[in-house]
C-alpha positions in Angstrom: -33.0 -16.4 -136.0 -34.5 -13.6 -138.4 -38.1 -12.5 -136.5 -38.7 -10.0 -139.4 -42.4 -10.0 -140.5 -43.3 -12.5 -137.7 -46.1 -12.2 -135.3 -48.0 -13.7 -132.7 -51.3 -13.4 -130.5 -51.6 -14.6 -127.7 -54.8 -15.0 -125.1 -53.9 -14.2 -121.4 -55.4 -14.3 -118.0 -53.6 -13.4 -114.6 -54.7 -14.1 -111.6 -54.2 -12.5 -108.1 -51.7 -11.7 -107.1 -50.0 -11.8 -110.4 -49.9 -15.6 -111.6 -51.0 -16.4 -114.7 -54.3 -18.0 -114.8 -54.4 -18.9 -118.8 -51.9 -18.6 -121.7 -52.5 -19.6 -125.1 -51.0 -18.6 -128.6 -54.0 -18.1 -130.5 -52.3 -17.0 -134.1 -48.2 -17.3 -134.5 -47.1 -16.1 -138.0 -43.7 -17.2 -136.9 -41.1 -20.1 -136.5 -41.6 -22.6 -133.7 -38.8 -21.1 -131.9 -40.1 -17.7 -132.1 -43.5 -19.1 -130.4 -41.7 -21.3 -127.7 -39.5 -18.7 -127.1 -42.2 -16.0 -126.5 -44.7 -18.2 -124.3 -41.3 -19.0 -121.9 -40.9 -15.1 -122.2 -44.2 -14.7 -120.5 -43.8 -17.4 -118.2 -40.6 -15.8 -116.9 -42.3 -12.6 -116.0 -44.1 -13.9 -113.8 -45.6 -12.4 -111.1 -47.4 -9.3 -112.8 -47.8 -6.4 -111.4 -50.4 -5.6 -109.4 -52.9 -3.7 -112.1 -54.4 -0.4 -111.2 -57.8 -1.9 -110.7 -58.7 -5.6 -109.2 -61.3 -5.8 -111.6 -58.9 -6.2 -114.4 -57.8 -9.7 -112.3 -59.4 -13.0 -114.7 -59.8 -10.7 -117.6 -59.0 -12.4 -120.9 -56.3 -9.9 -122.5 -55.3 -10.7 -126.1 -51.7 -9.6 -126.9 -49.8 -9.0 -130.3 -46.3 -9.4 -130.5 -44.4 -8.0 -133.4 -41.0 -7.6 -133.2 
């Protein structure tokens, strides 16, 4: 499939020790596929790394993805 021009934001939260707490594609400029595909993306990276500061735990981080 041709990603040119596609894009996608997504809302995520992560939890400790690394889970994720909320995901949500707010904005996909993109196939279906493309979308699915990059929400199991995230889901397969699971756990996170531990971030440098605990505070950043429950934070809602917004993510572009542009290929």
């Amino acid at each position: 499939e041709e990603t040119f021009g596609m894009s996608a934001t997504v809302s995520l939260s992560i939890r400790p020790p690394g889970y994720i707490k909320s995901l949500k594609v707010v904005n996909c400029n993109g196939s279906r596929p493309f979308c699915d595909s990059l929400v199991a993306a995230i889901n397969r990276s699971e756990p996170f790394p531990r971030p440098r500061f605990d505070e950043l735990y429950n934070e809602n981080l917004r993510i572009i993805f542009e290929p």
